[in-house]
PDB file with SEQRES, HELIX, SHEET and CRYST1 records, atoms N, CA, C and O in Angstrom:
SEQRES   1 A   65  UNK UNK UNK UNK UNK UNK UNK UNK UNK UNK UNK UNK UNK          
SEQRES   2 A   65  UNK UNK UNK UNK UNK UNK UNK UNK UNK UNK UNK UNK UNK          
SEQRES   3 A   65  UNK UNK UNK UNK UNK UNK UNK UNK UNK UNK UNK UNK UNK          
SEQRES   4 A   65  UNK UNK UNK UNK UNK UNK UNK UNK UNK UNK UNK UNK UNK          
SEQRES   5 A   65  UNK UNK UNK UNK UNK UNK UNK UNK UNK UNK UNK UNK UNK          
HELIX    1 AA1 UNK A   14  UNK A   16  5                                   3    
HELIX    2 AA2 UNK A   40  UNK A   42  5                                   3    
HELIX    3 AA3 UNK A   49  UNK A   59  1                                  11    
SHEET    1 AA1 4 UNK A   8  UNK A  11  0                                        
SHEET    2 AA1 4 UNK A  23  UNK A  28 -1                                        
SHEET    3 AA1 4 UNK A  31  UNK A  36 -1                                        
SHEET    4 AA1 4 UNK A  45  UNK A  48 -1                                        
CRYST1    1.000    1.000    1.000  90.00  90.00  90.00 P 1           1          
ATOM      1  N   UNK A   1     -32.195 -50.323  -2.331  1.00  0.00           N  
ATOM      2  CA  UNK A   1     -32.769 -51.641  -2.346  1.00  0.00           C  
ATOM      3  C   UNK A   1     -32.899 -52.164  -0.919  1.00  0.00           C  
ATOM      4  O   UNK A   1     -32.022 -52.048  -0.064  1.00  0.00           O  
ATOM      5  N   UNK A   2     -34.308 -52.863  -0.717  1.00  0.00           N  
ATOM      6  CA  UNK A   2     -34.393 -53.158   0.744  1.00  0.00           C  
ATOM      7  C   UNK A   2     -33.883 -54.365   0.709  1.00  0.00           C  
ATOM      8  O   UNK A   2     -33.962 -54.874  -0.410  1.00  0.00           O  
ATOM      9  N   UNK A   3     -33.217 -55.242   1.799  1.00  0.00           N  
ATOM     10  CA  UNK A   3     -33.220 -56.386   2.189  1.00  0.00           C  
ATOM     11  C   UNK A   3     -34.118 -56.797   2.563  1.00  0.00           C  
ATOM     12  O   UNK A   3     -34.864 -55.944   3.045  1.00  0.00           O  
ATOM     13  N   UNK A   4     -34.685 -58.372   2.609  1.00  0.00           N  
ATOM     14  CA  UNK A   4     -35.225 -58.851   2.829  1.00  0.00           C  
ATOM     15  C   UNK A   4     -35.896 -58.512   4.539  1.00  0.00           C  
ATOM     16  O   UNK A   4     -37.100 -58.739   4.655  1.00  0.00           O  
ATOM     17  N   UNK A   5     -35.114 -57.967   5.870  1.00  0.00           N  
ATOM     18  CA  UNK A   5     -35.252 -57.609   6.862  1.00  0.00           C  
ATOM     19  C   UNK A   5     -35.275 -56.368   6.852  1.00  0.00           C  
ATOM     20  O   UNK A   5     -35.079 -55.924   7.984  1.00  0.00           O  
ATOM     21  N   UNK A   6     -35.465 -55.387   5.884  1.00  0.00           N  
ATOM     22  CA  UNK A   6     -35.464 -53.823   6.020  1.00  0.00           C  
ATOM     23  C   UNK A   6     -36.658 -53.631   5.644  1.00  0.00           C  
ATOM     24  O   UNK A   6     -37.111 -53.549   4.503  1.00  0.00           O  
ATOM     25  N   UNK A   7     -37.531 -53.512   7.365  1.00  0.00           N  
ATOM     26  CA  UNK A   7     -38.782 -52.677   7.004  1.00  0.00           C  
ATOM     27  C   UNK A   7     -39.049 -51.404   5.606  1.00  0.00           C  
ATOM     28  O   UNK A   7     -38.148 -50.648   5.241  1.00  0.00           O  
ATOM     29  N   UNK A   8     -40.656 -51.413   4.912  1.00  0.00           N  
ATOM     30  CA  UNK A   8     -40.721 -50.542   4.489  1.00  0.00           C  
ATOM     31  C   UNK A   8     -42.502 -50.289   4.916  1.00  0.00           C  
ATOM     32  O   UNK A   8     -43.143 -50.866   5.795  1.00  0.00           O  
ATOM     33  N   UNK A   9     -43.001 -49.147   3.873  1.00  0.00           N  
ATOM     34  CA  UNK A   9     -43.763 -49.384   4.125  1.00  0.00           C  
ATOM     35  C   UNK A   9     -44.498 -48.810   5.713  1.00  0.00           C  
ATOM     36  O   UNK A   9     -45.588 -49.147   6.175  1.00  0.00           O  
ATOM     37  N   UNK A  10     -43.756 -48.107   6.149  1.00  0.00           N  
ATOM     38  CA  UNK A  10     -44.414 -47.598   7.365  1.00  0.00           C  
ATOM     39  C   UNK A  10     -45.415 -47.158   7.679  1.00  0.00           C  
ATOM     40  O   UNK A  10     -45.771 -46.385   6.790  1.00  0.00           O  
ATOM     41  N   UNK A  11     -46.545 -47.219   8.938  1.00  0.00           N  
ATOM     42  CA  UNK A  11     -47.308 -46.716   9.399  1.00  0.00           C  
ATOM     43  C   UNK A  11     -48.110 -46.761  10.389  1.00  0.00           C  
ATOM     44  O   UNK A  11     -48.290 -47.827  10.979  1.00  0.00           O  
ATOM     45  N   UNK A  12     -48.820 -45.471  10.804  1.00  0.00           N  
ATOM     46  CA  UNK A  12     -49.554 -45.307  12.235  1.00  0.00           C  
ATOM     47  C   UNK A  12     -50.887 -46.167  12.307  1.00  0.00           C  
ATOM     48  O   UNK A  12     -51.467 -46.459  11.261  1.00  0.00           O  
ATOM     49  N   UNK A  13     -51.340 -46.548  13.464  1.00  0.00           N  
ATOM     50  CA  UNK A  13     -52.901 -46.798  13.549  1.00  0.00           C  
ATOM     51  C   UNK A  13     -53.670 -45.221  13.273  1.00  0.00           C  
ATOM     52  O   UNK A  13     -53.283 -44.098  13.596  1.00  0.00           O  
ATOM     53  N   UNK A  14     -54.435 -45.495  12.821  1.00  0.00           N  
ATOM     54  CA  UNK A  14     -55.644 -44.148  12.634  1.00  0.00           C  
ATOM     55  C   UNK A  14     -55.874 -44.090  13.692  1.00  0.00           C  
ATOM     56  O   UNK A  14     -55.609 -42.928  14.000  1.00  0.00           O  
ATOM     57  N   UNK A  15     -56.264 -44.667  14.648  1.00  0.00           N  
ATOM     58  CA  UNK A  15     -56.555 -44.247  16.326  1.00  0.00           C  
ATOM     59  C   UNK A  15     -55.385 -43.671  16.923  1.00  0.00           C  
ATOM     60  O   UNK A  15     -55.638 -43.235  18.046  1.00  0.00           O  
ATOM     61  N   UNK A  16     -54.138 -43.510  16.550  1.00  0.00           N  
ATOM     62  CA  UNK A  16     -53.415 -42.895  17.054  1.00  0.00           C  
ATOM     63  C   UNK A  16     -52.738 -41.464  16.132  1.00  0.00           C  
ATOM     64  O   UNK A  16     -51.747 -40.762  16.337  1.00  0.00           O  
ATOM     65  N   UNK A  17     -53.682 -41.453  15.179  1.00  0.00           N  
ATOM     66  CA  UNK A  17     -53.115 -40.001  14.230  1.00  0.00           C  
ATOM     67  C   UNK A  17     -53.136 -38.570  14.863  1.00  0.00           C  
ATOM     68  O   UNK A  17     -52.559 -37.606  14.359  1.00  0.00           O  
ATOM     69  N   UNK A  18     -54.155 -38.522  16.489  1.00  0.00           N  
ATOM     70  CA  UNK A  18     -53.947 -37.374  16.768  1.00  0.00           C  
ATOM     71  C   UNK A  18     -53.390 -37.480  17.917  1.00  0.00           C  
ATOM     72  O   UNK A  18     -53.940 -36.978  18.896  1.00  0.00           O  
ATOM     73  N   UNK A  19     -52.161 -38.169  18.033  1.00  0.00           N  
ATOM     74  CA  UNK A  19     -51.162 -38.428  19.030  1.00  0.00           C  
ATOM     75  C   UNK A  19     -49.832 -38.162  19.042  1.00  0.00           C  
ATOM     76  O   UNK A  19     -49.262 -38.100  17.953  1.00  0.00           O  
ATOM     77  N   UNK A  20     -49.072 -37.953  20.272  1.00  0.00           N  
ATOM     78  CA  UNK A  20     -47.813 -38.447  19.683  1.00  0.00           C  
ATOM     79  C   UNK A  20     -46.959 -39.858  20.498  1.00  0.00           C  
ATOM     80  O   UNK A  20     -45.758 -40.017  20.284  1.00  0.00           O  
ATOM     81  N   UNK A  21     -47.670 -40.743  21.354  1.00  0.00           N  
ATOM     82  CA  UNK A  21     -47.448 -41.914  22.192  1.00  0.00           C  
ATOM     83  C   UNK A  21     -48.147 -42.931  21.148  1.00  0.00           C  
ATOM     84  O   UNK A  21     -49.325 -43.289  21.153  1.00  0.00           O  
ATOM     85  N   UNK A  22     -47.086 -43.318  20.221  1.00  0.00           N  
ATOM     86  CA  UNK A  22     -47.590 -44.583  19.260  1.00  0.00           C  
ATOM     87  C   UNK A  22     -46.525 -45.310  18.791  1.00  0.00           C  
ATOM     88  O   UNK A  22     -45.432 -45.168  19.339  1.00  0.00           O  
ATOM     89  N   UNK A  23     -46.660 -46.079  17.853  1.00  0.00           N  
ATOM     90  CA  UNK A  23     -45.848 -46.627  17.229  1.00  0.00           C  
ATOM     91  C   UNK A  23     -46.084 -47.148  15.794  1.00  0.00           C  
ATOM     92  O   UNK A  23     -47.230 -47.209  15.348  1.00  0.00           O  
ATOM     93  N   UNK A  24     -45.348 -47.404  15.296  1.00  0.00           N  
ATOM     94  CA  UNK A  24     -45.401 -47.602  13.671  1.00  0.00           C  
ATOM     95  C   UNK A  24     -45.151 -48.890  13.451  1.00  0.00           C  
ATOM     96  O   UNK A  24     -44.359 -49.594  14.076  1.00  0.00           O  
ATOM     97  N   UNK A  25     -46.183 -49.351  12.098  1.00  0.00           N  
ATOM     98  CA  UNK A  25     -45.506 -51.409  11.825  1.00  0.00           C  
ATOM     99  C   UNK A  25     -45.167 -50.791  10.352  1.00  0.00           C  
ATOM    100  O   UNK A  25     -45.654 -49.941   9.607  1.00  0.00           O  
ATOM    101  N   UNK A  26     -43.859 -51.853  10.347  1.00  0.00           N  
ATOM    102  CA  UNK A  26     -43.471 -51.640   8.753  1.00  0.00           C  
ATOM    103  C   UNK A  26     -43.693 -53.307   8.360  1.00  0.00           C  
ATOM    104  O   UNK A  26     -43.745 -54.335   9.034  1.00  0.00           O  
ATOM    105  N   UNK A  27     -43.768 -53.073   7.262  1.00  0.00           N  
ATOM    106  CA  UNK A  27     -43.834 -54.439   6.211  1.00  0.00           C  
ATOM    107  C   UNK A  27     -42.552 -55.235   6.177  1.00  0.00           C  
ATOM    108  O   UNK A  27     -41.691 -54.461   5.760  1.00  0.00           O  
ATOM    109  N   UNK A  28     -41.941 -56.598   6.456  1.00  0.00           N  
ATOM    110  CA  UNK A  28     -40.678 -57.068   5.748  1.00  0.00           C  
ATOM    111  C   UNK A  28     -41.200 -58.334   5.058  1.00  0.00           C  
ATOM    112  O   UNK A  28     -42.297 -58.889   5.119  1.00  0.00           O  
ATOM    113  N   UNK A  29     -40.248 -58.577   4.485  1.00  0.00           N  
ATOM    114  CA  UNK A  29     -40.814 -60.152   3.613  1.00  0.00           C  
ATOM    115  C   UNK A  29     -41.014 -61.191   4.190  1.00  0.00           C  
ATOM    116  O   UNK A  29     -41.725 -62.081   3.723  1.00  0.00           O  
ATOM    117  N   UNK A  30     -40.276 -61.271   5.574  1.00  0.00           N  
ATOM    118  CA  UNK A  30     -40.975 -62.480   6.165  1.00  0.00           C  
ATOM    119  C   UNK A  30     -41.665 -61.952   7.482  1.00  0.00           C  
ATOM    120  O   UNK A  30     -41.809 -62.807   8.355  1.00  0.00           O  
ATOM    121  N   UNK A  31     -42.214 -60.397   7.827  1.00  0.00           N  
ATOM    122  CA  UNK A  31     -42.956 -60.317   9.150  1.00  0.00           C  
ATOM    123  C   UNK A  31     -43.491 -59.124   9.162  1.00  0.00           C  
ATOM    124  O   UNK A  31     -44.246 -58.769   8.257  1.00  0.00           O  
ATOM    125  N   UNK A  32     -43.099 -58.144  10.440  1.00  0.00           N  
ATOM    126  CA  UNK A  32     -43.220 -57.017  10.416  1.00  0.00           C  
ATOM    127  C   UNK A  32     -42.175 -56.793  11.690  1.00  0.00           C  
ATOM    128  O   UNK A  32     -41.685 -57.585  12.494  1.00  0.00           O  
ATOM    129  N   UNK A  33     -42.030 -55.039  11.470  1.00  0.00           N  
ATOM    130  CA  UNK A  33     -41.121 -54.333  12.323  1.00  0.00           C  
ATOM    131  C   UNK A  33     -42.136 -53.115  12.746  1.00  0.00           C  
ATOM    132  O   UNK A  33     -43.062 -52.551  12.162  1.00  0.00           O  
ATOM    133  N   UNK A  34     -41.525 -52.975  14.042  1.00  0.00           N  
ATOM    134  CA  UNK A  34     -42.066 -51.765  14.583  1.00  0.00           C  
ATOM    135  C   UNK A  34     -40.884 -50.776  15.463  1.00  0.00           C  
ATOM    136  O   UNK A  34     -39.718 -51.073  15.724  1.00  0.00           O  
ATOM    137  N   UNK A  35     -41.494 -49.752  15.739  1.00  0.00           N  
ATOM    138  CA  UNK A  35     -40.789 -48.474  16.173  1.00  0.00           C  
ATOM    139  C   UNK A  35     -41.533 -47.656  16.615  1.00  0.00           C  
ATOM    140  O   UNK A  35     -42.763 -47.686  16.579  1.00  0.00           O  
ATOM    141  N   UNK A  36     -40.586 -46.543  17.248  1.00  0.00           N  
ATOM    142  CA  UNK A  36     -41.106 -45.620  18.112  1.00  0.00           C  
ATOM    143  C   UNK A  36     -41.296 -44.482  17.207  1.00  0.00           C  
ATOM    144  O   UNK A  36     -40.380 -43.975  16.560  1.00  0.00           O  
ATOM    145  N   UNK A  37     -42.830 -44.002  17.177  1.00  0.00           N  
ATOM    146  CA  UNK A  37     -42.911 -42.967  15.860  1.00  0.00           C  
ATOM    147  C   UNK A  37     -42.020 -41.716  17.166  1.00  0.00           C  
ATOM    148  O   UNK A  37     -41.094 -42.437  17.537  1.00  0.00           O  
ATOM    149  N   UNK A  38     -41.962 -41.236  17.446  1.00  0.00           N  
ATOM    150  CA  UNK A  38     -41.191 -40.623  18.433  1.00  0.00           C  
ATOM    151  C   UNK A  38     -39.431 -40.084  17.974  1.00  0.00           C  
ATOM    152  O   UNK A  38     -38.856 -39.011  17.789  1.00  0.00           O  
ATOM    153  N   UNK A  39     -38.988 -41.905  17.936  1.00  0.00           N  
ATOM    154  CA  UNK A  39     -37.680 -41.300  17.837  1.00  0.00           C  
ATOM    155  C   UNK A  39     -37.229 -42.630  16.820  1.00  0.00           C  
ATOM    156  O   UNK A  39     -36.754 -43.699  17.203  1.00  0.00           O  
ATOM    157  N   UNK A  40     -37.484 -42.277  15.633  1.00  0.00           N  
ATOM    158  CA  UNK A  40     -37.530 -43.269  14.595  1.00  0.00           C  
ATOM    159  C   UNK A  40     -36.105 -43.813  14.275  1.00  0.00           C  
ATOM    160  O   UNK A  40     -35.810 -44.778  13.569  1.00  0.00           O  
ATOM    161  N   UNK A  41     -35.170 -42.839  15.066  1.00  0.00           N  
ATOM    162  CA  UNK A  41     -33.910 -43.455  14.662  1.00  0.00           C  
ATOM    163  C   UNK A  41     -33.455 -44.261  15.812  1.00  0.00           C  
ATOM    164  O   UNK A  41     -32.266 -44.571  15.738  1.00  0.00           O  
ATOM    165  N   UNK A  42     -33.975 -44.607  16.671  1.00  0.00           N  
ATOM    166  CA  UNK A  42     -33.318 -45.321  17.672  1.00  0.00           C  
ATOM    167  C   UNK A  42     -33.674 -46.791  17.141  1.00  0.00           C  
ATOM    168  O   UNK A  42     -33.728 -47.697  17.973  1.00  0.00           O  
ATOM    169  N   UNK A  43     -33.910 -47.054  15.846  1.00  0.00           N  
ATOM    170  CA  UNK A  43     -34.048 -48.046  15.508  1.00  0.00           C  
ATOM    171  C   UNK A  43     -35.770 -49.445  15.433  1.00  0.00           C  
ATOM    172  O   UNK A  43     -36.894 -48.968  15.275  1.00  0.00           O  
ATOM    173  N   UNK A  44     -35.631 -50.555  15.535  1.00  0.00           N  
ATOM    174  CA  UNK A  44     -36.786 -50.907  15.083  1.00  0.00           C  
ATOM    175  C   UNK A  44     -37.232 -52.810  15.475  1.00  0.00           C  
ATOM    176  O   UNK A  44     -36.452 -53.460  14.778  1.00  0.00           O  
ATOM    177  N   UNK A  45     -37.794 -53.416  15.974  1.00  0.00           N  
ATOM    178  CA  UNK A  45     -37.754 -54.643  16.267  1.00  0.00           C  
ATOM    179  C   UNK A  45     -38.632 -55.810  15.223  1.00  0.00           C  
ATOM    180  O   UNK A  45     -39.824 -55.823  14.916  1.00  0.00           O  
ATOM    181  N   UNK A  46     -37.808 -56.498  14.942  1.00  0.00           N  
ATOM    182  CA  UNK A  46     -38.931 -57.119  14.103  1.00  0.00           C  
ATOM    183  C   UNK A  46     -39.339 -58.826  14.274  1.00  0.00           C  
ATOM    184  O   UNK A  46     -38.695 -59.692  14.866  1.00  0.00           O  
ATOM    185  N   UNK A  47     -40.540 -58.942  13.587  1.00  0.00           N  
ATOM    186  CA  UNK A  47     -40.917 -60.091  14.206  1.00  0.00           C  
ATOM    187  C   UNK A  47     -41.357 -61.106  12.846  1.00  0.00           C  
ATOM    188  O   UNK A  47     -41.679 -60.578  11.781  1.00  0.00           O  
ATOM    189  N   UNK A  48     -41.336 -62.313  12.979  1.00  0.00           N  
ATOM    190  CA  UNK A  48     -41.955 -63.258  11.546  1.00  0.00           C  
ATOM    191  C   UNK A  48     -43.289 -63.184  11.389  1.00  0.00           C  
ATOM    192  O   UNK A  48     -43.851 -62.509  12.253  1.00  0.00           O  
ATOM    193  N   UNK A  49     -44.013 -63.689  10.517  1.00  0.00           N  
ATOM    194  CA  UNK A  49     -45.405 -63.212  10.124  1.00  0.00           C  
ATOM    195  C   UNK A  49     -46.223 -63.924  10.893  1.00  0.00           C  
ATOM    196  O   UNK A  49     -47.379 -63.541  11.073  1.00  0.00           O  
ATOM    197  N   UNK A  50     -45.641 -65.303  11.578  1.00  0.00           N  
ATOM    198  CA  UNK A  50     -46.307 -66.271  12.590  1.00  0.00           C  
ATOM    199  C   UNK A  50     -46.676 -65.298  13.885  1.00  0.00           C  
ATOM    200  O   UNK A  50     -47.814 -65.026  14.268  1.00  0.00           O  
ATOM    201  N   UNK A  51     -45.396 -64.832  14.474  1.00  0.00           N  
ATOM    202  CA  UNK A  51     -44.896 -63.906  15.899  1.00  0.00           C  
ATOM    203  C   UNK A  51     -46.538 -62.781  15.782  1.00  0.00           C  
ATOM    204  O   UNK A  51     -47.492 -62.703  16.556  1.00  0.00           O  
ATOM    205  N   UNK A  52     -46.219 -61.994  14.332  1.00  0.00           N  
ATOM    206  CA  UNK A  52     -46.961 -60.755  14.547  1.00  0.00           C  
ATOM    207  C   UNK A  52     -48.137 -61.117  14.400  1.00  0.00           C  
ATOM    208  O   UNK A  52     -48.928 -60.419  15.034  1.00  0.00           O  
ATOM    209  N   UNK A  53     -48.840 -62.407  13.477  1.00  0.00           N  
ATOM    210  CA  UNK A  53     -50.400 -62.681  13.433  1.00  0.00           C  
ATOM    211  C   UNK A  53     -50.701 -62.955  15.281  1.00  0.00           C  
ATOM    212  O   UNK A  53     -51.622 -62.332  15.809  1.00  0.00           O  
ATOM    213  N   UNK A  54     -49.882 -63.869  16.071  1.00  0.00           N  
ATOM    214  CA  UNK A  54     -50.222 -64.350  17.261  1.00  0.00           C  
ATOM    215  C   UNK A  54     -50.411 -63.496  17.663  1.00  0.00           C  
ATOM    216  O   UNK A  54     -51.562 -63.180  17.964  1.00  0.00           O  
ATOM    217  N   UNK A  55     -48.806 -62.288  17.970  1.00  0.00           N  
ATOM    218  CA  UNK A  55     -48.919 -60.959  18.916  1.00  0.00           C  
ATOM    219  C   UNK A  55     -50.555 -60.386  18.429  1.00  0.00           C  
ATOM    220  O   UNK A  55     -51.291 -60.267  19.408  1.00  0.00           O  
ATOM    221  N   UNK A  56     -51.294 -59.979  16.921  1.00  0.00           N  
ATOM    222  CA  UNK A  56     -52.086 -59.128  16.997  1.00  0.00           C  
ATOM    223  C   UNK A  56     -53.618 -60.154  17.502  1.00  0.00           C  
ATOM    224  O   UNK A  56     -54.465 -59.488  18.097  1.00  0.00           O  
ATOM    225  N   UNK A  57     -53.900 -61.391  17.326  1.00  0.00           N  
ATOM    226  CA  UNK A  57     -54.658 -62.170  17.979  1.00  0.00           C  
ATOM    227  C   UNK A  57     -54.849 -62.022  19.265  1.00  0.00           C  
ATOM    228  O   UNK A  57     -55.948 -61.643  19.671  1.00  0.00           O  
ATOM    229  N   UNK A  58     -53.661 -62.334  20.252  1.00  0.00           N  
ATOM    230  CA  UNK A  58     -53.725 -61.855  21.199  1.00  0.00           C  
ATOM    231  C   UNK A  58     -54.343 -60.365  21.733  1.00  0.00           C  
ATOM    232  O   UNK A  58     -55.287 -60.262  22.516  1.00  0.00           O  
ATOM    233  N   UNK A  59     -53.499 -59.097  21.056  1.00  0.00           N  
ATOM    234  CA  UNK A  59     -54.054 -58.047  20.980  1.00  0.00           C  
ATOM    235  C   UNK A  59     -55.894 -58.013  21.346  1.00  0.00           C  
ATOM    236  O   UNK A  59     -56.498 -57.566  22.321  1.00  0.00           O  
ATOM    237  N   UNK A  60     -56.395 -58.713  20.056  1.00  0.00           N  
ATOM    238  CA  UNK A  60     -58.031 -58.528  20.128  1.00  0.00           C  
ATOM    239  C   UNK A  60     -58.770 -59.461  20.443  1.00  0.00           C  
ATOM    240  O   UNK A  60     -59.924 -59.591  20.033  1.00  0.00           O  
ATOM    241  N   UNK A  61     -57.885 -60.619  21.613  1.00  0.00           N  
ATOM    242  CA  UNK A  61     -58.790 -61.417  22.077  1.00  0.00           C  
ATOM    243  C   UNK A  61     -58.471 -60.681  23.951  1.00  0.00           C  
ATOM    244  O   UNK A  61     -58.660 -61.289  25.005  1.00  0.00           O  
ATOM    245  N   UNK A  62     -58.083 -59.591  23.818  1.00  0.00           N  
ATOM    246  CA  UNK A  62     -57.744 -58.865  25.325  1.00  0.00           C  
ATOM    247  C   UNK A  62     -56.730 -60.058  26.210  1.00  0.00           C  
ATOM    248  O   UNK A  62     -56.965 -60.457  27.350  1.00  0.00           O  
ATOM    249  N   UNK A  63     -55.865 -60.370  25.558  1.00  0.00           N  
ATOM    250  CA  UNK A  63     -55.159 -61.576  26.530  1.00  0.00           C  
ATOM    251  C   UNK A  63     -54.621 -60.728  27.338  1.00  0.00           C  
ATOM    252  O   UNK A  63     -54.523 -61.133  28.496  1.00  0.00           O  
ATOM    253  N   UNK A  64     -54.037 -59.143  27.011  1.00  0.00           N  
ATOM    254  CA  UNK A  64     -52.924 -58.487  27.759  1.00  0.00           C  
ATOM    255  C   UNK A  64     -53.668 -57.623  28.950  1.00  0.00           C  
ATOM    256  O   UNK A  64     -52.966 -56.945  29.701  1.00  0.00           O  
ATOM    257  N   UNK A  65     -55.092 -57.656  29.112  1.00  0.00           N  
ATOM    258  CA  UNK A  65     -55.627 -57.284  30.418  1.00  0.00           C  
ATOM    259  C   UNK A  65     -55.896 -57.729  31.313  1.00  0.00           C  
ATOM    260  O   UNK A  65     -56.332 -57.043  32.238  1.00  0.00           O  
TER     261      UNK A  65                                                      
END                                                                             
């Protein structure tokens, strides 16, 4: 049984399926978590659903270039 903060649900961007420098978002009930598809056990950061809509806004309005 997941907790409410235990990502599930994992997965890659399709732009990064023929890679191995990526990372994975999992689903939680109030956000998302991500990780290093790399070394999946070193654990995972997660964020509220407010955090990750802004973070991916940002993303595709190029704020980070």
């Amino acid at each position: 049984m997941n907790t409410p903060h235990e990502p599930n649900s994992w997965r890659k961007s399709t732009r990064s399926q023929n890679t191995s420098h990526c990372v994975e978002v999992g689903r939680t009930a109030d956000g998302a978590a991500v990780r290093d598809s790399k070394d999946r056990t070193a654990g995972h950061i997660t964020t509220t659903h407010h955090q990750w809509r802004d973070f991916l806004n940002s993303l595709k309005s190029d704020h980070f270039e």
